[in-house]
SELOGU-567406 format. One record per residue (C-alpha): residue in three letters; x, y, z. Coordinates in steps of 0.5 Angstrom, whole numbers, plus 500, padded with zeros to 3 digits. Each point is the difference from the previous one (the first is absolute). Example, Ala and Ser with C-alpha at 12.3 -4.5 7.8 and 13.67 -1.06 7.14 Angstrom:
BEGIN
ALA525491516SER502507498
***
This chain:
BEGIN
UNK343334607UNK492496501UNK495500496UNK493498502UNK497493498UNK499499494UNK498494494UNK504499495UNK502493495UNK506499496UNK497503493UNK498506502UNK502505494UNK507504500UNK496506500UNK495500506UNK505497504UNK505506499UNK495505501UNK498496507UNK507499502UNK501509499UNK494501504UNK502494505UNK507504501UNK497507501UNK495497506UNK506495503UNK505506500UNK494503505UNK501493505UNK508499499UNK500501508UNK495494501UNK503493502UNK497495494UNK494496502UNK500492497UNK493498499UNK499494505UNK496494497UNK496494502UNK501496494UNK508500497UNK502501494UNK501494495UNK509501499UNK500499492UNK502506498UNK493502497UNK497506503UNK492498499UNK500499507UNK495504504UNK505502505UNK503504495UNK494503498UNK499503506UNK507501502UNK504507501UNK504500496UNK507507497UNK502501495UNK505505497UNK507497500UNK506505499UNK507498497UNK506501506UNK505495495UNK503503497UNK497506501UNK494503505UNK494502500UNK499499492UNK492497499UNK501492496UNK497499494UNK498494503UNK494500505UNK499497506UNK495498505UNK501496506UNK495498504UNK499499508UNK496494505UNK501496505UNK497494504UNK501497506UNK506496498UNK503504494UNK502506497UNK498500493UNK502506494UNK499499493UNK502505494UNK498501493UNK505503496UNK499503493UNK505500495UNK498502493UNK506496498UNK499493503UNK504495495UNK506505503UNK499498508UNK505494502UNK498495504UNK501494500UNK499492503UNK506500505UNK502498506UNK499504506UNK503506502UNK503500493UNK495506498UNK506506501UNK500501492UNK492500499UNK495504500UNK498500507UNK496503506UNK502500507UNK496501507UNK504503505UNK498500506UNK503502507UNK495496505UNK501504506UNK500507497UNK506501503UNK505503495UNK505494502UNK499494495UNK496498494UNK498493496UNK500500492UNK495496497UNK502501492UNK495496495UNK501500492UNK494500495UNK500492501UNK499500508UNK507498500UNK503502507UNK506503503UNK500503508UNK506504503UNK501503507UNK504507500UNK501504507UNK507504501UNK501502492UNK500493498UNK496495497UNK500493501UNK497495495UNK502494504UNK494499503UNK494497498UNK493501503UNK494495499UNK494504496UNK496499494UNK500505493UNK497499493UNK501504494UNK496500494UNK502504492UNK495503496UNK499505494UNK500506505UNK506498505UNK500495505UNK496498506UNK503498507UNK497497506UNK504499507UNK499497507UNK504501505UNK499495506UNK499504508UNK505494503UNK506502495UNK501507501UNK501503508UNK496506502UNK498503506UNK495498505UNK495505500UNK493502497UNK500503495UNK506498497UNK504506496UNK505498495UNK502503494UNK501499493UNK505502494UNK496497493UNK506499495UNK499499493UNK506499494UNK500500492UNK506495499UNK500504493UNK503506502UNK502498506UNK496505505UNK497500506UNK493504502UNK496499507UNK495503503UNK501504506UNK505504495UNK506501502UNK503506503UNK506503496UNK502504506UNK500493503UNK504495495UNK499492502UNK498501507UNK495496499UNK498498507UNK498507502UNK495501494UNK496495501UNK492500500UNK496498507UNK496494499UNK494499505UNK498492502UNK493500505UNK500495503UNK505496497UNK502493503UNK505498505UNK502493500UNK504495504UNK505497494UNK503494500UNK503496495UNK503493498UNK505499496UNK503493498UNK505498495UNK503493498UNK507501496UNK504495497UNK507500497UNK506497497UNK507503500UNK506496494UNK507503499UNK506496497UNK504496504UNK505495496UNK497501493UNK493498501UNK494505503UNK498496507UNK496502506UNK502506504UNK493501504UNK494498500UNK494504505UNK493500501UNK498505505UNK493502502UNK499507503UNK495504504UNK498508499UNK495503505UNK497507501UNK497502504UNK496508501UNK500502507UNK496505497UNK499503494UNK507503499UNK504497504UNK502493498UNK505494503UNK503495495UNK503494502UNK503493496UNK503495501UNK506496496UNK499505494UNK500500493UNK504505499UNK502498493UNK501504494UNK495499493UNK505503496UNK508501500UNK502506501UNK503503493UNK507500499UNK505505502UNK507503499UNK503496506UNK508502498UNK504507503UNK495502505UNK502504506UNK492498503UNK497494501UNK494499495UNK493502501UNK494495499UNK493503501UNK496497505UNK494495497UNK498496506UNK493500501UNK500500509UNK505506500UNK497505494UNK494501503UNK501506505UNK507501497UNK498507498UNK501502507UNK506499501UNK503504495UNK503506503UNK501508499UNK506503496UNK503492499UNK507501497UNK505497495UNK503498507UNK495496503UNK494499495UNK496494504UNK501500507UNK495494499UNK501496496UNK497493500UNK503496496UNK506500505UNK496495502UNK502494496UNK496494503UNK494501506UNK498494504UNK494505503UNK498507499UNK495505503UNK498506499UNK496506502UNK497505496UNK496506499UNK497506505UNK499501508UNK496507500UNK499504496UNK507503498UNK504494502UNK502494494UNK504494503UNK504495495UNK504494504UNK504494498UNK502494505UNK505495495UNK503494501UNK505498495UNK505495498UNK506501499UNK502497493UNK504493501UNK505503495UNK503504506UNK504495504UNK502504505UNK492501502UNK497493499UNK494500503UNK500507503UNK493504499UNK499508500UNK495504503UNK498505496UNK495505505UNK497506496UNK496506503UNK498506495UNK495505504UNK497507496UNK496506502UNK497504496UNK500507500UNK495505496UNK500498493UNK505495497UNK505502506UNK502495506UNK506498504UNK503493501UNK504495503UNK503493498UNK503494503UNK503495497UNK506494502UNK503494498UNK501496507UNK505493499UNK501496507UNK508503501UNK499507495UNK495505498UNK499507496UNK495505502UNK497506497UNK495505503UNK498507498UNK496505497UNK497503495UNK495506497UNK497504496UNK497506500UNK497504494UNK502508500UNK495502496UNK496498494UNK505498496UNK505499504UNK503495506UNK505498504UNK503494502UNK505496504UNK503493504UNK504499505UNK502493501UNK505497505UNK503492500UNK503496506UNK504494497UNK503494504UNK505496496UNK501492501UNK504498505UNK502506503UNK498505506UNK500507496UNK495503497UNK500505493UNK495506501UNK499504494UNK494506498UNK498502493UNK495508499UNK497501494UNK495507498UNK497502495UNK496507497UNK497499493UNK495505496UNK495497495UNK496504495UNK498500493UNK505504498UNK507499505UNK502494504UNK506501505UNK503496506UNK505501505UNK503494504UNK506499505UNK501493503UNK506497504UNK501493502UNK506497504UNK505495499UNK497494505UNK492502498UNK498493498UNK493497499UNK499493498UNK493500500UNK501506496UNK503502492UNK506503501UNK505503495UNK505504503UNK503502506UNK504507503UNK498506497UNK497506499UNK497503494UNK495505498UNK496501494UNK494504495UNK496500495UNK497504496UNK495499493UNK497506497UNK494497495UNK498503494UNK494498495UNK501504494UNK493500496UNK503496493UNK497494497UNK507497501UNK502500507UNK495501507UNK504501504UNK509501502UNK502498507UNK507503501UNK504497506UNK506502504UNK503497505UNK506500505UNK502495505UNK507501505UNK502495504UNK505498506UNK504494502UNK502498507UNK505496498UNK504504495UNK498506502UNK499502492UNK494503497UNK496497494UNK495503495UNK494499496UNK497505495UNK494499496UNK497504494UNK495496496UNK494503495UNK494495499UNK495502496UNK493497499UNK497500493UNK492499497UNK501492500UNK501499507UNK508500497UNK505501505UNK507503499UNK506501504UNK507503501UNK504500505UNK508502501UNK502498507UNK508504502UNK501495507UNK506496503UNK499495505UNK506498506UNK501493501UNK506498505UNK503507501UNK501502493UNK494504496UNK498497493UNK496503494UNK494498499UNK496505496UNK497499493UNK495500495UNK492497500UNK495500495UNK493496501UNK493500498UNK494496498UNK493500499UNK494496498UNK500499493UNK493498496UNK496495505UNK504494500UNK508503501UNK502504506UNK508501500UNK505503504UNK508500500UNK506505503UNK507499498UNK505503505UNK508501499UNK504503506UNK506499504UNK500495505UNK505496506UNK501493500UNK499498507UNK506496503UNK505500504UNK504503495UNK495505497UNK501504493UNK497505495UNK496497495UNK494502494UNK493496501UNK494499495UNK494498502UNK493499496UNK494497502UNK494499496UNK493498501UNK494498494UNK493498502UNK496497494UNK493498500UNK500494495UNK493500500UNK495502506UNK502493504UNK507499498UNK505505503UNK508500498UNK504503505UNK508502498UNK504503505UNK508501498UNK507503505UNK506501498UNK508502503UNK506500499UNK506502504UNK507504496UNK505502504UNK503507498UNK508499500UNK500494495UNK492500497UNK501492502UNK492498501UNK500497507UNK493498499UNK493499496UNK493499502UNK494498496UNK495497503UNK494500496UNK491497503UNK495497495UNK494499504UNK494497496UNK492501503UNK493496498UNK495503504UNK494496499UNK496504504UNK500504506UNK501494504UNK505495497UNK507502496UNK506496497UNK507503500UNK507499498UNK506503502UNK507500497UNK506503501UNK506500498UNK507503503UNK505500496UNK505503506UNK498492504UNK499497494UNK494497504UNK493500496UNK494500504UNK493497499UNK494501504UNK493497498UNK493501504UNK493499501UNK496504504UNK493501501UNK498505506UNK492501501UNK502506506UNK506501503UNK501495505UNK496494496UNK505498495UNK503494496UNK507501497UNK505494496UNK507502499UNK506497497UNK506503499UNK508498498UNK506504500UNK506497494UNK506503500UNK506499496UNK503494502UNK502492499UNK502494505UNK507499499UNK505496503UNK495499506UNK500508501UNK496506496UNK504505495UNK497505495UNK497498493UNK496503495UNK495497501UNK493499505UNK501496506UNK493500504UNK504500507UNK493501504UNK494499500UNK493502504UNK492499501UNK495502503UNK493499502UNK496506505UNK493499500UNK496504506UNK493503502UNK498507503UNK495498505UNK497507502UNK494501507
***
């Protein structure tokens, strides 16, 4: 829907603009097949949040937002306008949001990219309008940024982009204003440019989400294929170029003879470049990286695992393209073909990314990584790590792909290369599918391990119904060491199915029914094992979610064929504006993964609470709990707590202060983590972190043994500061 230039100021009264939005709604509903047309402006808008500008004063702007969570097509209380201009160096949007409740918006001074639980609108935009890809640039109503890149069904919230947002409340609503620079997005080489935009708006209060274009309901989620086009005349094209230097220093202590004493001590300076061929394909090149993470990753269960655990991927230089590298129909089997964190220690990386022609997207990775000195067997040694991705698009979000990704070692290596796609049917449906082939060489030997894996996929989404089908395979010797793979030989096939309802009560907006099955085959056993899921998840007025799901499954390990079947109960919501809380409780059966493997019964519940202390401060406490019985003696094998108490200051958008504990009762180890850090824009940041972990231990008779009490066996600091120099 457009609407014609208008003036309108941030007082106007309720009543007027609620006659005007039905009068611009009619006359936009006659334009609906016309591309959006930002006003272009000599004079750029002032990013503080309020719109007294002139520019906005002028601007197009639409309004008309209707809900698709949790149901579609429902006209939101709350209006919204969002506003549309450009300059030779930015895009600008800017939005008045009325809410005749505001003391209820939930917003407050936070660090980045912790905005999920507020109040927010979002602009998501597909810069090429090709259906493929887009960025999400989220803002709460105090200018608080979070950014996200989705392609392939997924959304990453990893990356972070450099742009500008200011936000502003008042008695009717609040007011936000965003420049997003031209040199930190990837758009065609033509004139004019056309992209187009998905405008996102949510009330934290009841938990739903309205947009403008509405979504179709005969569509479900398939945001890509209802966006509106956007046309830019004349838009610049430029050469980007960027320097990105960093200082990093660090010391490492760990307990050795009953006293703390120097393990390691690193000063490192490292160097970023990128450098725009042109303006959506762009080459990124550093030298002896700071790949190093701000944050430790958050405590896991790490006993009676058939698969290695999963760390998400959090370093800067592989985030940006990652989203290309997510496959068609990804299976339980082979989740990440790539999987960048198995490159543990990079010496140099290079990297090329974005698109070559209209249709065509390339993404590729070149590391070289040193292999730890804790493997003696491979003391010095470097991996190669060569990463090639390429996409073409087909009509609406469809394309078709290829991939290449290999670990090379000077007298072994593991290569993988395949194909994947994904075509949509119809409207509401698409079908999808990989298929990947590996060629391992083994150490110290001639032979050579080959070994394939097929996935396909059809899945139905609608307002009403969601289903799917899928069938995967996977040989015994597939292998991917650039990859993330679980398990290996066998076939199994699977469907979903989820009819949803939404009764017209004051006490429940919406009830998702869901029935799933899955059956499975082993080739080294030759048994089958079965997964089948019946959950109910219901959707209450507050934004309250409930779910319950029984689960009648077994599992095969070793040649013999266990229960793994059981109980779930979860849900969580946000409650009031300061507290947001989920938990899940879940009792099955299980195995004990061993060499002599048993039957056994397995509790675990998890817990998480937000609480606001006041609009700076925020309180994050998260819990997880397992234990293991086994079933012929109810002997408890095992009991797992680990339980996370992370403490935020934000002192303004810029600066925060942060500790950290976590207590794993199964380790007996107690972590601490502090830090300082003051981000300007991604890329210009300071950070200044110390860091212990305690265990329960004492020094006697010259070796350790367990005690009750604390003992500060390692110990850690850190100072990064580095700056975003841009051209």
């Amino acid at each position: 829907m457009i609407v014609k230039n208008l003036a309108m100021t941030s007082t106007v009264l309720c009543g007027v603009f609620s006659a005007a939005v039905f009068f611009f709604t009619v006359t936009a509903t006659l334009l609906a097949n016309e591309p959006l047309k930002p006003l272009r402006v000599e004079t750029p808008p002032l990013i503080d949040g309020k719109l007294d500008d002139a520019v906005w004063q002028s601007a197009p702007f639409v309004s008309g937002f209707r809900t698709f969570i949790p149901d579609f097509g429902r006209v939101m209380p709350e209006s919204t306008l969002a506003y549309m201009a450009y300059d030779s160096k930015n895009i600008y949007f800017a939005f008045r949001c009325f809410d005749p409740d505001p003391a209820t918006i939930k917003a407050e001074i936070t660090a980045r990219d912790n905005i999920r639980p507020h109040d927010w609108i979002c602009i998501n935009l597909d810069s090429f309008n090709d259906q493929q890809s887009l960025y999400a640039f989220y803002v709460n109503p105090l200018g608080i940024q979070s950014d996200s890149r989705y392609a392939a069904g997924n959304e990453d919230f990893s990356v972070d982009f450099v742009w500008y947002s200011a936000g502003q409340m008042d008695e009717h609503g609040y007011t936000i204003e965003m420049g997003i620079p031209l040199k930190s997005i990837r758009y065609a080489d033509d004139n004019p440019v056309e992209m187009s935009v998905f405008f996102e708006r949510k009330v934290s209060r009841r938990q739903e989400h309205g947009s403008f274009p509405s979504l179709d309901p005969k569509r479900g989620y398939a945001f890509l294929t209802q966006m509106l086009p956007m046309v830019y005349p004349d838009l610049d094209h430029y050469t980007l170029f960027e320097v990105l230097p960093a200082v990093t220093y660090s010391e490492r202590h760990r307990a050795t003879s009953g006293d703390l004493a120097l393990e390691k001590r690193l000063s490192e300076l490292s160097v970023t470049t990128k450098y725009g061929i042109t303006s959506n394909l762009i080459l990124d090149g550093t030298y002896n990286p700071d790949f190093s993470q701000v944050e430790a990753d958050a405590g896991q269960i790490d006993i009676n695992l058939r698969s290695q655990l999963f760390f998400a991927e959090k370093r800067p230089f592989f985030l940006e393209g990652s989203e290309i590298f997510n496959i068609s129909a990804a299976s339980d089997w082979v989740p990440y073909p790539v999987y960048t964190r198995s490159v543990v220690d990079p010496v140099v990386g290079l990297k090329l990314s974005g698109k070559i022609g209209s249709q065509s997207t390339l993404a590729s990775i070149y590391a070289i990584d040193d292999i730890p000195v804790e493997d003696p067997a491979r003391k010095g040694v470097q991996a190669h790590f060569p990463i090639l991705r390429y996409k073409h698009a087909l009509s609406e979000d469809s394309y078709i792909g290829g991939l290449y990704a290999g670990r090379e070692l000077s007298q072994s290596y593991n290569r993988l290369a395949g194909a994947d796609g994904s075509l949509r049917v119809s409207s509401s449906s698409t079908l999808g599918f990989n298929i990947l082939g590996s060629q391992t060489k083994l150490a110290d030997t001639a032979s050579q391990l080959t070994g394939y894996t097929f996935s396909g996929a059809y899945g139905y989404g609608t307002r009403d119904l969601d289903y799917r089908f899928e069938v995967s395979t996977i040989s015994r010797d597939f292998a991917s060491e650039a990859g993330y793979v679980a398990r290996t030989g066998g076939m199994s096939l699977g469907a979903y199915v989820s009819p949803k309802f939404y009764p017209e009560t004051a006490f429940l907006r919406r009830l998702d029914l869901q029935l799933s099955s899955g059956q499975t085959r082993y080739d080294f056993s030759g048994l089958w094992e079965t997964l089948n899921q019946f959950s109910v998840v219901g959707i209450f007025p507050s934004g309250v979610n409930l779910a319950l799901r029984y689960s009648y499954s077994t599992e095969v390990f070793l040649g013999q064929r266990f229960k793994t079947g059981g109980f779930t109960v979860s849900g969580g919501g946000q409650f009031e504006r300061q507290v947001n809380f989920t938990a899940s409780y879940r009792t099955t059966h299980a195995i004990f993964f061993s060499a002599t493997p048993y039957q056994g019964t397995s509790n675990r519940a998890t817990a998480a609470l937000t609480y606001q202390l006041w609009n700076q401060l925020e309180m994050n406490v998260n819990f997880t709990y397992s234990s293991f019985f086994r079933t012929s003696d109810n002997l408890k094998i095992y009991e797992y707590p680990i339980s996370r108490v992370k403490l935020t200051y934000q002192l303004n958008q810029y600066v925060f202060f942060r500790g950290i504990t976590e207590a794993n009762n199964f380790r007996k180890q107690l972590l601490t983590d502090f830090l300082a850090s003051f981000t300007y824009i991604p890329g210009t940041v300071a950070y200044l972190g110390y860091g212990s972990l305690y265990e329960k231990l004492k020094w006697e008779n010259n070796a350790y043994v367990a005690d009750n009490r604390y003992l500060e066996t390692r110990r850690g600091f850190f100072f990064k500061v580095s700056y975003l120099w841009r051209v």
